[in-house]
C-alpha positions in Angstrom: 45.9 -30.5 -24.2 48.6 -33.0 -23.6 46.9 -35.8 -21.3 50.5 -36.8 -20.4 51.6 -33.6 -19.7 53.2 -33.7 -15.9 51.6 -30.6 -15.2 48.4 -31.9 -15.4 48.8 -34.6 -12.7 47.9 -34.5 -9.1 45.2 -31.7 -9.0 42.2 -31.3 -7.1 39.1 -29.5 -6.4 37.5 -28.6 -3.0 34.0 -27.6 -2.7 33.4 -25.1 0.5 30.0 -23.7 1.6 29.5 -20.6 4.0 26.1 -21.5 5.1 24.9 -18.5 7.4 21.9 -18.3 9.9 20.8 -15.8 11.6 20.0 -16.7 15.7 18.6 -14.2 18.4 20.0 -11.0 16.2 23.2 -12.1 15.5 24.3 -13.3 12.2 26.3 -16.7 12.4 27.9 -19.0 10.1 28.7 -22.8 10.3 31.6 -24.5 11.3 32.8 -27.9 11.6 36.3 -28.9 13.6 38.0 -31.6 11.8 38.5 -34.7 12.6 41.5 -36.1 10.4 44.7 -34.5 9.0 45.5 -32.1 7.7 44.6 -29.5 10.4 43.2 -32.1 12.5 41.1 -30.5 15.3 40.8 -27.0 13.2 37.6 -25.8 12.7 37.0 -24.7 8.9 34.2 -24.2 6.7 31.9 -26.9 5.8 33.4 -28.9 2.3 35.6 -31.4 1.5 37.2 -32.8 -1.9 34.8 -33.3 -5.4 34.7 -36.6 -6.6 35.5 -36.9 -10.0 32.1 -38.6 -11.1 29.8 -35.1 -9.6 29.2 -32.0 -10.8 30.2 -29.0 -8.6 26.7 -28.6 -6.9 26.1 -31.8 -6.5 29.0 -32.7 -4.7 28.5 -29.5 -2.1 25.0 -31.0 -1.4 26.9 -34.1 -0.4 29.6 -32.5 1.7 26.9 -30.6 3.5 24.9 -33.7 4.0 27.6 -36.0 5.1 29.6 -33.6 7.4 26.3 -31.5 9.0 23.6 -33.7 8.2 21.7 -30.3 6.5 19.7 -31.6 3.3 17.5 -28.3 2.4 19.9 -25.6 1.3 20.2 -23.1 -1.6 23.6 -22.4 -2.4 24.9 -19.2 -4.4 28.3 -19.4 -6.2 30.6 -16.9 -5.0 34.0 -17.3 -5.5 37.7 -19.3 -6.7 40.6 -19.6 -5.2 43.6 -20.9 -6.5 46.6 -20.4 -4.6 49.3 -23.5 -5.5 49.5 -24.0 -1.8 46.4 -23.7 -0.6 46.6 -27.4 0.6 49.6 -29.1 2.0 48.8 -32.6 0.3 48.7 -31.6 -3.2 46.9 -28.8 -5.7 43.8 -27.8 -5.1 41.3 -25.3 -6.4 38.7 -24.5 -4.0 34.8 -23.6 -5.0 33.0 -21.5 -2.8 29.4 -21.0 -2.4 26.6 -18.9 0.3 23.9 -19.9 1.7 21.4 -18.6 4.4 19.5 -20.9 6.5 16.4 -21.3 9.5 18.6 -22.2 12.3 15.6 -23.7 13.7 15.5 -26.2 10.7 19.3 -27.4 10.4 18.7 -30.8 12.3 22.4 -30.4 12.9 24.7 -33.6 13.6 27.3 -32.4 15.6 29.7 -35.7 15.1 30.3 -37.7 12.0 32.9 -40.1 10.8 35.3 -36.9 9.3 34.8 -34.5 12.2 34.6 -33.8 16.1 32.1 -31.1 16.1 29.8 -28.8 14.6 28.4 -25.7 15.9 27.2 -21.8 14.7 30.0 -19.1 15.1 29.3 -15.3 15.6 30.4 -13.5 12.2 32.9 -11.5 14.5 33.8 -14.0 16.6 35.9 -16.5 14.3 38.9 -18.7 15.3 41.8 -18.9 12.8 40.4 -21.4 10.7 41.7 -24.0 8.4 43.1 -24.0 4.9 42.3 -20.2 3.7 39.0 -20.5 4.8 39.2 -17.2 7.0 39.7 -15.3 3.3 36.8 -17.1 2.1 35.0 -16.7 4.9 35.5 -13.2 4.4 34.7 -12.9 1.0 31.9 -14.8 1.6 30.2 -11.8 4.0 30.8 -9.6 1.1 29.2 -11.6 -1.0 25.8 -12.2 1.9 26.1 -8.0 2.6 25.8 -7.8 -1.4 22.8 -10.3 -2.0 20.3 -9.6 0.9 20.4 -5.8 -0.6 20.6 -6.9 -3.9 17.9 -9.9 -4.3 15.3 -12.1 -2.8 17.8 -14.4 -0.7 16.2 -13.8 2.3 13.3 -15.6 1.0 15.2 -18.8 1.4 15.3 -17.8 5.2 11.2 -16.9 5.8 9.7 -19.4 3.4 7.0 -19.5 5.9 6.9 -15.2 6.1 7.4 -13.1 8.4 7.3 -9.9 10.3 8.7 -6.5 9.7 10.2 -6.2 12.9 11.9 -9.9 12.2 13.0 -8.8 8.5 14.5 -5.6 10.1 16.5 -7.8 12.4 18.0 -9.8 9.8 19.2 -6.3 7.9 20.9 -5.2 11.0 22.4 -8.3 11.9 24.4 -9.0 8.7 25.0 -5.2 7.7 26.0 -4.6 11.0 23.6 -0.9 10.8 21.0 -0.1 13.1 17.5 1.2 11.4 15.0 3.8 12.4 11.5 1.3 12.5 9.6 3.9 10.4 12.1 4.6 7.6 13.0 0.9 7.4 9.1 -0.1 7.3 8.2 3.2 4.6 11.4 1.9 2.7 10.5 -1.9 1.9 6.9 -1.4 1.4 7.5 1.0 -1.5 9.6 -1.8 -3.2 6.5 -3.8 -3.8 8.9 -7.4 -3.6 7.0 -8.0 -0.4 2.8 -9.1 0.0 0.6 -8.5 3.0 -0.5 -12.3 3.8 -3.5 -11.3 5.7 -1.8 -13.3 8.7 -1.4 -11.8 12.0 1.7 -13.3 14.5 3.3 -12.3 17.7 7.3 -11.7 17.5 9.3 -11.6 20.8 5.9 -11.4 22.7 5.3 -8.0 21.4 1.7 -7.4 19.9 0.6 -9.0 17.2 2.3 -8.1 13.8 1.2 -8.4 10.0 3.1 -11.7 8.7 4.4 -10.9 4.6 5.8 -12.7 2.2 8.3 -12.4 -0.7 6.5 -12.4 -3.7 7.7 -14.8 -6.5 9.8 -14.5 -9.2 10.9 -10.4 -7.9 14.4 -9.5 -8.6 15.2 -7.2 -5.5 17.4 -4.1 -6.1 19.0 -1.4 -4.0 16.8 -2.4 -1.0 19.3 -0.1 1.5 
């Protein structure tokens, strides 16, 4: 490597997260509408530039925190991207990383000192969004559709538990599929990644409902 190389100069590295929720049924991602240029006023993904003293995680943590105000998230790599002009400033290789979320506990800022606003956005209901976040976006549902099938990510959703009913929700609501209640119900108790808490709740105001819980340390596979 040839430090003085010209080729070498004036290259960067975003960090973007698609942090999804999932809110009355509907599955939703974040968004935040920027507040300087370039795209000023375009909503995009949350993420920003990597400084050059963090590692990749770390910095996404901090982008999250400073532009949402959300502390507690577990992020999954997913993908590059690496298009020359991808940014119109300079060179910039983007990051990208998942996460899922409680929407009830993202104490959501919706104003900061780098953008105007902040709010959830239905899956299928996304403006044309800054940089090539729409393709990461995109990618990035792939990528949700592949884990909650796939692994124990929902866990980070219902660290509390939850019902049947609720879980069943969530499955429909990011693989877009509808369920029969008895064949969903007969099809993730035989996968034994789940535990009966002993816990009774109500969900919706329907009767009360066993409450389960992932069990640790279970590598989920071919759920659906």
């Amino acid at each position: 490597m040839q430090i003085n190389n010209p080729l070498y100069k004036n290259q960067g590295i975003h960090i973007v997260s698609s942090i999804f929720t999932i809110d009355k049924g509907v599955c939703k991602v974040l968004l935040i509408q920027r507040r300087n240029e370039p795209y000023k006023g375009k909503w995009a993904l949350v993420g920003g530039a990597l400084y050059n003293n963090e590692e990749l995680e770390e910095g996404m943590i901090r982008e999250i925190k400073e532009k949402t105000n959300i502390t507690d998230v577990h992020l999954i790599p997913s993908r590059n991207y690496s298009k020359i002009d991808r940014s119109p400033l300079m060179r910039m290789i983007a990051v990208s990383y998942i996460a899922i979320m409680d929407i009830k506990k993202a104490n959501l800022v919706k104003m900061t000192d780098k953008t105007e606003n902040a709010n959830w956005f239905p899956i299928d209901k996304i403006p044309e969004l800054a940089y090539d976040h729409n393709e990461i976006l995109k990618d990035a549902i792939e990528l949700l559709k592949t884990k909650i099938v796939s692994s124990d990510m929902l866990k980070n959703l219902y660290p509390d538990g939850f019902t049947l009913p609720e879980i069943q929700k969530v499955y429909e609501a990011i693989l877009d599929k509808k369920f029969d209640r008895r064949n969903f119900r007969k099809k993730i108790l035989s996968l034994g990644f789940i535990m009966d808490t002993g816990k009774e709740i109500r969900f919706e105001g329907n009767k009360p409902a066993k409450l389960y819980k992932f069990k640790k340390d279970i590598i989920v596979k071919n759920v659906f």
